[in-house]
C-alpha beads as a LAMMPS data file, in Angstrom:
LAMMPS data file: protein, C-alpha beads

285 atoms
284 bonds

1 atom types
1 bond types

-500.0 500.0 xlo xhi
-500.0 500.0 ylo yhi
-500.0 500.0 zlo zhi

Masses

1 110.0

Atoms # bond

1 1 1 114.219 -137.332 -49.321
2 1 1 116.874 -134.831 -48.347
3 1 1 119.300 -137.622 -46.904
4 1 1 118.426 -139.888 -49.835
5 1 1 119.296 -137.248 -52.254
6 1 1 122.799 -135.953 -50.979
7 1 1 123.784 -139.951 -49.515
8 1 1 125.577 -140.330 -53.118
9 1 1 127.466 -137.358 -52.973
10 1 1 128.598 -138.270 -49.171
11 1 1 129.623 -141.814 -50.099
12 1 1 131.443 -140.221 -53.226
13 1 1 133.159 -138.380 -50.454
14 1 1 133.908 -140.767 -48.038
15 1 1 135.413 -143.073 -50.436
16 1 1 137.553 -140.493 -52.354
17 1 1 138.223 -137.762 -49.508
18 1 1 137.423 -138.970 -46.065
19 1 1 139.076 -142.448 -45.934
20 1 1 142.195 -141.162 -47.628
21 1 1 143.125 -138.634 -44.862
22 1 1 141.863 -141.472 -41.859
23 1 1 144.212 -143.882 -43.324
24 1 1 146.876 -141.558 -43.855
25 1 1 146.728 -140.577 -40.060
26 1 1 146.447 -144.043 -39.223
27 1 1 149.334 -145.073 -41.120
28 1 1 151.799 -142.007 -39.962
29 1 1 151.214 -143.155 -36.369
30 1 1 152.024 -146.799 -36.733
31 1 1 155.187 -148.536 -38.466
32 1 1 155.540 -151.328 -41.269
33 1 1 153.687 -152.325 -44.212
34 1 1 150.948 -151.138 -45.575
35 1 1 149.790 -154.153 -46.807
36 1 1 146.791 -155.741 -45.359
37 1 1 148.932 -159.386 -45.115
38 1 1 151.435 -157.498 -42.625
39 1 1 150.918 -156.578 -39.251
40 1 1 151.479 -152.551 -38.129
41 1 1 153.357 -151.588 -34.554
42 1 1 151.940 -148.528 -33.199
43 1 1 154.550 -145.772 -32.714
44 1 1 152.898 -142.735 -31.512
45 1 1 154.486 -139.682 -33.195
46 1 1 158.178 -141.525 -33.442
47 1 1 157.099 -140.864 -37.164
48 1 1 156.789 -137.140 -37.079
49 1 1 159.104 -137.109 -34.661
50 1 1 161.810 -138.526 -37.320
51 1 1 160.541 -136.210 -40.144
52 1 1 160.964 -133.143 -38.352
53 1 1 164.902 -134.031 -37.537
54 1 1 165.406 -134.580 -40.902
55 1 1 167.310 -131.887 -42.827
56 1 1 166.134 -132.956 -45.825
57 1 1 162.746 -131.861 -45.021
58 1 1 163.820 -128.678 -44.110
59 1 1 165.496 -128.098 -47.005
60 1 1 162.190 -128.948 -49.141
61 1 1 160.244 -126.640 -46.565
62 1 1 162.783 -123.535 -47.710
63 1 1 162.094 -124.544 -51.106
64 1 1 158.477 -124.558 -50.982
65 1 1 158.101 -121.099 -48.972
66 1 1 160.461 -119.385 -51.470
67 1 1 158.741 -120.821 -54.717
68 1 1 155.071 -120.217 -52.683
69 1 1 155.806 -116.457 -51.871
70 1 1 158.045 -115.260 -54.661
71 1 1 155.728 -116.840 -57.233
72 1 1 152.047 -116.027 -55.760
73 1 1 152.721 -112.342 -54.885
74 1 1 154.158 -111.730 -58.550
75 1 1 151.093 -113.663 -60.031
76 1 1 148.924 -111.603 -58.034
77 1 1 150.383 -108.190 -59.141
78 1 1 150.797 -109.667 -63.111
79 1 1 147.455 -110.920 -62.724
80 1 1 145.630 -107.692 -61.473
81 1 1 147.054 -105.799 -64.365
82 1 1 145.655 -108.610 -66.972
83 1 1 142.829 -108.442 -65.337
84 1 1 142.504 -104.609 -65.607
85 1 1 143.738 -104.788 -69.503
86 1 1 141.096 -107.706 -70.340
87 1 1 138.020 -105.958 -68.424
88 1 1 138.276 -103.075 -70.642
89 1 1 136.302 -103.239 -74.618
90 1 1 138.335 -103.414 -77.376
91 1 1 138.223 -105.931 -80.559
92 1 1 139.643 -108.887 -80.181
93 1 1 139.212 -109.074 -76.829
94 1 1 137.738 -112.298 -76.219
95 1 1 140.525 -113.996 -78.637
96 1 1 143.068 -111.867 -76.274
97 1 1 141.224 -113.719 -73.259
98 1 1 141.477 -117.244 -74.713
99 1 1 145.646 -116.665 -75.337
100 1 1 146.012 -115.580 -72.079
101 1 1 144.464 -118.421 -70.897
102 1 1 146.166 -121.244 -72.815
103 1 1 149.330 -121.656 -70.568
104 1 1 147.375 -122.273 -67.599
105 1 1 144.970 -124.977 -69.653
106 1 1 148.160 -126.660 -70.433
107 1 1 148.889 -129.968 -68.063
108 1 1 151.679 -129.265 -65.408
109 1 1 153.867 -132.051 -66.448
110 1 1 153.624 -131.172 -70.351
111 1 1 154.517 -127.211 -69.550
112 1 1 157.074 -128.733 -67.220
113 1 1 158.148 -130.745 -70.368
114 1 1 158.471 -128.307 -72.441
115 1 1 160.711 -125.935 -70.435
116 1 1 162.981 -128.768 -69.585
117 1 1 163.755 -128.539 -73.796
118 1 1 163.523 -124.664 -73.600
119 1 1 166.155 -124.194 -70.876
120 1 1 168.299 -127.114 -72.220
121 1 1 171.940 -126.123 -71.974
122 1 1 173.319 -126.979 -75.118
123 1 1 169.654 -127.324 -77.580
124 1 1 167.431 -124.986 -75.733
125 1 1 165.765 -122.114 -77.691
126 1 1 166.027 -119.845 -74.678
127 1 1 170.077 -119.933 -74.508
128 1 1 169.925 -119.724 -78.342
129 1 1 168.321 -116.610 -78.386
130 1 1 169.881 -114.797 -75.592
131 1 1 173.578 -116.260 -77.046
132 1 1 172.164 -114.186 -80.165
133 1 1 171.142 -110.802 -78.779
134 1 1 174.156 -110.555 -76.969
135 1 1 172.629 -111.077 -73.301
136 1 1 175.061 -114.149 -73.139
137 1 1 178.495 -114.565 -74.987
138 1 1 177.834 -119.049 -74.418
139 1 1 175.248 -121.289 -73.132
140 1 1 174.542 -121.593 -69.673
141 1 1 173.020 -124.571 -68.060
142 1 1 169.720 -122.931 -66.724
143 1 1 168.380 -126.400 -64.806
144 1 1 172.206 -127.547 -63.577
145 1 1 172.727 -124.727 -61.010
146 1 1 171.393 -124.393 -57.956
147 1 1 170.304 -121.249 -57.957
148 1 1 169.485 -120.878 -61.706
149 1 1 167.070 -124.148 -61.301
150 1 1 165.019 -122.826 -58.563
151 1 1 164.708 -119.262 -60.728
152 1 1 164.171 -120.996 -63.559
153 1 1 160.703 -122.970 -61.874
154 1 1 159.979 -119.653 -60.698
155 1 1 159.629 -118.180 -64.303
156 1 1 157.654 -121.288 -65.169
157 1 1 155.286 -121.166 -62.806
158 1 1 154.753 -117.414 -63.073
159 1 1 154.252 -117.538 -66.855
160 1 1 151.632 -120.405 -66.281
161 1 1 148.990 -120.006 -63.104
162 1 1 149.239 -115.481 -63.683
163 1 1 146.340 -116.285 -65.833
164 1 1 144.677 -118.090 -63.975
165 1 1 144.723 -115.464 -61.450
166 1 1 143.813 -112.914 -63.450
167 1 1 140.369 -114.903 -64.634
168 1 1 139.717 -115.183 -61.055
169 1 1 140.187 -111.187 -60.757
170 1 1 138.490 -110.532 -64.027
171 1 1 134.992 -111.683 -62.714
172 1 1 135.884 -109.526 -59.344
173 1 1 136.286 -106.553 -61.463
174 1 1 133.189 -106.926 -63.868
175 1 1 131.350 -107.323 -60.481
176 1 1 132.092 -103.710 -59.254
177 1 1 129.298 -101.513 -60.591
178 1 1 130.312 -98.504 -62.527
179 1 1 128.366 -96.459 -61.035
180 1 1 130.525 -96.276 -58.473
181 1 1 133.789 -94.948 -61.162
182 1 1 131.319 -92.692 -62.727
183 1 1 130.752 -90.881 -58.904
184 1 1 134.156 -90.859 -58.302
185 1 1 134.980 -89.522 -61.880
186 1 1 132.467 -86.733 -60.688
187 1 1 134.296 -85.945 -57.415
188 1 1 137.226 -85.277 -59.072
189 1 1 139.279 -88.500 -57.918
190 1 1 141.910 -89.843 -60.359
191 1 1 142.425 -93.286 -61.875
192 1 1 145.007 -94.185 -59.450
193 1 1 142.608 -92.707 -56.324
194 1 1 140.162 -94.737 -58.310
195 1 1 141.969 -97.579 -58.229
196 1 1 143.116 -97.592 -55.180
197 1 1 139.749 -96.494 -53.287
198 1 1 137.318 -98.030 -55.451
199 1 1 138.697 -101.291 -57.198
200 1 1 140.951 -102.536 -54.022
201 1 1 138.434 -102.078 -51.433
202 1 1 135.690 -104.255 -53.341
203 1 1 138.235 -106.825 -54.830
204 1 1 139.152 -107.834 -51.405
205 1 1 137.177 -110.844 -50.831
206 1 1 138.262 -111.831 -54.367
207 1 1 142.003 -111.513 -54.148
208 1 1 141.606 -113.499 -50.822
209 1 1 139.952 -116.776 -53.246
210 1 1 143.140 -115.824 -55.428
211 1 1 145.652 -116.072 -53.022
212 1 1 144.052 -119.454 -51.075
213 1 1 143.559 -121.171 -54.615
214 1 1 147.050 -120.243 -55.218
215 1 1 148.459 -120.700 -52.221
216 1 1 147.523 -124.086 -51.593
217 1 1 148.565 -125.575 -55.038
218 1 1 151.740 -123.555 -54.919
219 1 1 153.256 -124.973 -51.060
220 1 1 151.912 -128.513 -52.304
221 1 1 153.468 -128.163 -56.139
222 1 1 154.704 -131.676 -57.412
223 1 1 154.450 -131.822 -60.985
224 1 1 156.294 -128.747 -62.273
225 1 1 159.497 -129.612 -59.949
226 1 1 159.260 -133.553 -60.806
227 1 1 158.896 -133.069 -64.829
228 1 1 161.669 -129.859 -64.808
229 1 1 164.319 -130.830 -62.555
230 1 1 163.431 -133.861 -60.950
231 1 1 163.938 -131.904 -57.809
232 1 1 167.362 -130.908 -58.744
233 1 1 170.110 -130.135 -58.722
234 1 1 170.912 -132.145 -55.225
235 1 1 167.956 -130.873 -53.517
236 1 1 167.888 -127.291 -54.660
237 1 1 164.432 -127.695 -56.252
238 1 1 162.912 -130.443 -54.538
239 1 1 159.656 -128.894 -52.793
240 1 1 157.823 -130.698 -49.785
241 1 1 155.492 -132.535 -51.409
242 1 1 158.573 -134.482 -54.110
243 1 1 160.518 -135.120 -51.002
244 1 1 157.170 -136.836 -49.179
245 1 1 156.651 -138.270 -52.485
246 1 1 160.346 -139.605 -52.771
247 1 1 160.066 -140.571 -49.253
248 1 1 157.196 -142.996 -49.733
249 1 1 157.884 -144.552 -52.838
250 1 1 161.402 -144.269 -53.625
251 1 1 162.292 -145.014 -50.026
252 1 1 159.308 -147.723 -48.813
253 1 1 159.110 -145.455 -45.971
254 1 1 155.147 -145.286 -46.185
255 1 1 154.648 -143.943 -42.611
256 1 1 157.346 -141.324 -42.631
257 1 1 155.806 -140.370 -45.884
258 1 1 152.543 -140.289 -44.069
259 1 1 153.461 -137.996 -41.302
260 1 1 154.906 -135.886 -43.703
261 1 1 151.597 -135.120 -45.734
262 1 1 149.770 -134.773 -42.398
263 1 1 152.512 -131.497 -41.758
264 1 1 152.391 -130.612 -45.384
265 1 1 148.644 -130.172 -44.565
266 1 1 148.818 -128.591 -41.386
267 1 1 151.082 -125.803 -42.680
268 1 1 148.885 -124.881 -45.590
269 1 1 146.140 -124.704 -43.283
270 1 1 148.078 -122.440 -41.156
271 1 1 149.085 -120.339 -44.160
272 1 1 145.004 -120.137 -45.201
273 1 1 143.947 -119.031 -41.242
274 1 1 146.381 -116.233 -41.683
275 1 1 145.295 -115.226 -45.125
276 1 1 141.867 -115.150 -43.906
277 1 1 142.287 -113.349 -40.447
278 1 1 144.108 -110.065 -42.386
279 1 1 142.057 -110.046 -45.386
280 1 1 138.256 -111.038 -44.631
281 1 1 136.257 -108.160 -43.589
282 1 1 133.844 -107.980 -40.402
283 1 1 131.385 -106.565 -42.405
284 1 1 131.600 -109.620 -45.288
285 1 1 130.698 -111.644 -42.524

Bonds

1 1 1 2
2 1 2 3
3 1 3 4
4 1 4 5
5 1 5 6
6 1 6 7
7 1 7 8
8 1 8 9
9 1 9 10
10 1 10 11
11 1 11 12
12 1 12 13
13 1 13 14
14 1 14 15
15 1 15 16
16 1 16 17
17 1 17 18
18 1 18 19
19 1 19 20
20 1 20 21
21 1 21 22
22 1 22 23
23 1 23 24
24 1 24 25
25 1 25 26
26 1 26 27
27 1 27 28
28 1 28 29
29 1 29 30
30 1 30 31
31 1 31 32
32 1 32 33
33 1 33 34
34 1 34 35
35 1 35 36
36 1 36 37
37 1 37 38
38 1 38 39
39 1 39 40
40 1 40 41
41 1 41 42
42 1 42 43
43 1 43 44
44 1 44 45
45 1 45 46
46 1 46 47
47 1 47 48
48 1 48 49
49 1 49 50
50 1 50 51
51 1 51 52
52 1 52 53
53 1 53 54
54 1 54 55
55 1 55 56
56 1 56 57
57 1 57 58
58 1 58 59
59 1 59 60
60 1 60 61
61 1 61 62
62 1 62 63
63 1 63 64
64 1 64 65
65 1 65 66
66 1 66 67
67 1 67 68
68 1 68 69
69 1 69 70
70 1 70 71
71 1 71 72
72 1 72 73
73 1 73 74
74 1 74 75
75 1 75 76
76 1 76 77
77 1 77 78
78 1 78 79
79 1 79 80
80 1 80 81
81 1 81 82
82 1 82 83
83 1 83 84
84 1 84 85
85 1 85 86
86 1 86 87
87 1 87 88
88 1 88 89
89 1 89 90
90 1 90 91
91 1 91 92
92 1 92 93
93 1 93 94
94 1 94 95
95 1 95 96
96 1 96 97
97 1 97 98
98 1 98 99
99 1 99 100
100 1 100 101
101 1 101 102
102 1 102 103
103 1 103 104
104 1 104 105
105 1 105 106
106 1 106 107
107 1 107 108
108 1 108 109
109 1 109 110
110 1 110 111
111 1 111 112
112 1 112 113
113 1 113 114
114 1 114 115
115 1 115 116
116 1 116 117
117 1 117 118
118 1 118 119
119 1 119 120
120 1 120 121
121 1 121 122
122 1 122 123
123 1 123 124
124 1 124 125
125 1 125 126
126 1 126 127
127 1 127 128
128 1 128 129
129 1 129 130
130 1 130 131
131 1 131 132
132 1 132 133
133 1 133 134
134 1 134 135
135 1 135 136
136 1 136 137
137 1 137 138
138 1 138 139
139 1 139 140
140 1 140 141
141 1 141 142
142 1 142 143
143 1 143 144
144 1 144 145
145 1 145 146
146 1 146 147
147 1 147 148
148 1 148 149
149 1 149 150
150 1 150 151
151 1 151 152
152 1 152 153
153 1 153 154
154 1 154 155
155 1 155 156
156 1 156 157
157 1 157 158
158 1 158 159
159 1 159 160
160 1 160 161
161 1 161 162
162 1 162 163
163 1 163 164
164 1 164 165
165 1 165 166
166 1 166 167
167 1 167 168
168 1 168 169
169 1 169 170
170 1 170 171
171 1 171 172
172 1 172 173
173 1 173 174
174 1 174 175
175 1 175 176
176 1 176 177
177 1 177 178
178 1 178 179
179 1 179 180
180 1 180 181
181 1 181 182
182 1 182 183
183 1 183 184
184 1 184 185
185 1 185 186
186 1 186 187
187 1 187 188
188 1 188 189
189 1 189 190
190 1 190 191
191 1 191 192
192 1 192 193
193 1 193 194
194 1 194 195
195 1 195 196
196 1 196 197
197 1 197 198
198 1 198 199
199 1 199 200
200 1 200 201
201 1 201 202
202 1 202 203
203 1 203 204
204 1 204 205
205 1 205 206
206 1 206 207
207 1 207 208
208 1 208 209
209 1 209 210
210 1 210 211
211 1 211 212
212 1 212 213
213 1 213 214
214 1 214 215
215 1 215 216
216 1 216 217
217 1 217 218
218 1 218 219
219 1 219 220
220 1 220 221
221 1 221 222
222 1 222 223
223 1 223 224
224 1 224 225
225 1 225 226
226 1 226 227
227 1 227 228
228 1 228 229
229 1 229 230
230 1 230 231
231 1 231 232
232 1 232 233
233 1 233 234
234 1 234 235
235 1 235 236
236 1 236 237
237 1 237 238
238 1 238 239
239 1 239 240
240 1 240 241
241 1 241 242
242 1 242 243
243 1 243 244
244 1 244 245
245 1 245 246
246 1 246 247
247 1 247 248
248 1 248 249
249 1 249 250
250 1 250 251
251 1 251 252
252 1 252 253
253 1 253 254
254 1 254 255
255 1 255 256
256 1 256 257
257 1 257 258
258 1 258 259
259 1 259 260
260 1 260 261
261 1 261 262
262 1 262 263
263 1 263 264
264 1 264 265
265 1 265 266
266 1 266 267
267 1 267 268
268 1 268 269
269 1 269 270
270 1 270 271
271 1 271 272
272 1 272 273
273 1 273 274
274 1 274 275
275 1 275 276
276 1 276 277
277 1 277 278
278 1 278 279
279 1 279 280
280 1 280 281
281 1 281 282
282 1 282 283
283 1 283 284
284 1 284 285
């Protein structure tokens, strides 16, 4: 009855999940079409192999680790302090909740969208505004320099998943019993002791889920990048999963692409394992 019961949900799997990453493997260590109608020659790791000399892809690497850990870090710190702000009772707090939430309910590619118009050089609100207060005395082309571009996604991204974060926190901190602020109210410790003996400690295994649920979308981000910048300027924006993307379908270079989402994947992995080995506790387990 047991096997019977959970067989769907393992076929569901198999079909949508397992095959996927078999084929994927399969395909990275062979070379030619992926149509069924063509023959494949088996290559070994000459696919990798190419990947990994290509400067390209270590360009998009850069670009993913600097968008991954400027952006998660700063979500997680922004995030904490909505967190904090929303756990306490106030009116209106539920309505508060919902706003904060709304960016992060919001698509990828419209948010994406929509900042491509805000940022615009010439009709953007953003360059309006600061061209008003004085901040700028003409437009500047937010998404057309290098630099600017990647800073830009930066401030998209941050203004988008920090909520999501802080949900994630929210239901760490209602968690925490108060009796445990009320005894350390009575020993005499102070909100920052508080905080930082108290609400740390115990959020722990929570901010680890944060950072691997961020983590993880944040190395593999397409859609922001593709729908801002198209990866641009040049490459200054182009992350590792547009250039695998690019790669595949813009070049026909389906096993290349291949072994390139097998190291994507290996490298979040290896980000994970080190997120768990410093945070998770001995006694959690």
């Amino acid at each position: 009855m047991a096997a019977m019961l959970i067989s769907p949900g393992l076929l569901f799997l198999a079909v949508i999940s397992y095959y996927p990453i078999l084929d994927t493997v399969w395909t990275s260590l062979h070379q030619g079409s992926v149509l069924p109608t063509r023959s494949e020659t088996w290559v070994g790791l000459e696919n990798y192999q190419t990947v990994i000399d290509d400067d390209s892809f270590w360009n998009a690497f850069k670009v993913s680790m600097i968008y991954t850990f400027v952006s998660v870090p700063i979500e997680m710190v922004l995030g904490l302090g909505l967190a904090i702000l929303i756990n306490r009772n106030f009116r209106g707090r539920y309505v508060a909740l919902g706003a904060i939430l709304f960016p992060w309910a919001l698509p990828t590619i419209i948010n994406a969208e929509i900042f491509a118009w805000l940022f615009h050089g010439q009709y953007g609100v953003i360059n309006d505004i600061l061209v008003r207060i004085g901040i700028l005395d003409e437009t500047f082309s937010f998404l057309a320099k290098p630099d600017a571009a990647l800073y830009s996604m930066l401030f998209v991204t941050i203004w988008k998943t920090t909520s999501f974060v802080a949900l994630i926190l929210l239901a760490g901190l209602q968690s925490i019993p108060s009796d445990l602020y009320e005894a350390a109210k009575i020993d005499g410790a102070s909100k920052i002791r508080r905080f930082w003996h108290v609400t740390l400690p115990l959020l722990k295994p929570v901010i680890l889920v944060a950072l691997i649920f961020r983590t993880l979308p944040a190395f593999q981000v397409f859609g922001l990048p593709y729908g801002l910048t198209d990866g641009g300027p040049g490459e200054s924006t182009t992350t590792l999963v547009l250039w695998a993307h690019r790669e595949t379908f813009n070049s026909l270079n389906f096993s290349e692409g291949a072994a390139a989402a097998n190291l994507i994947t290996i490298m979040a992995l290896i980000i994970c394992l080190i997120y768990v080995v410093v945070l998770y506790e001995p006694e959690v387990r």
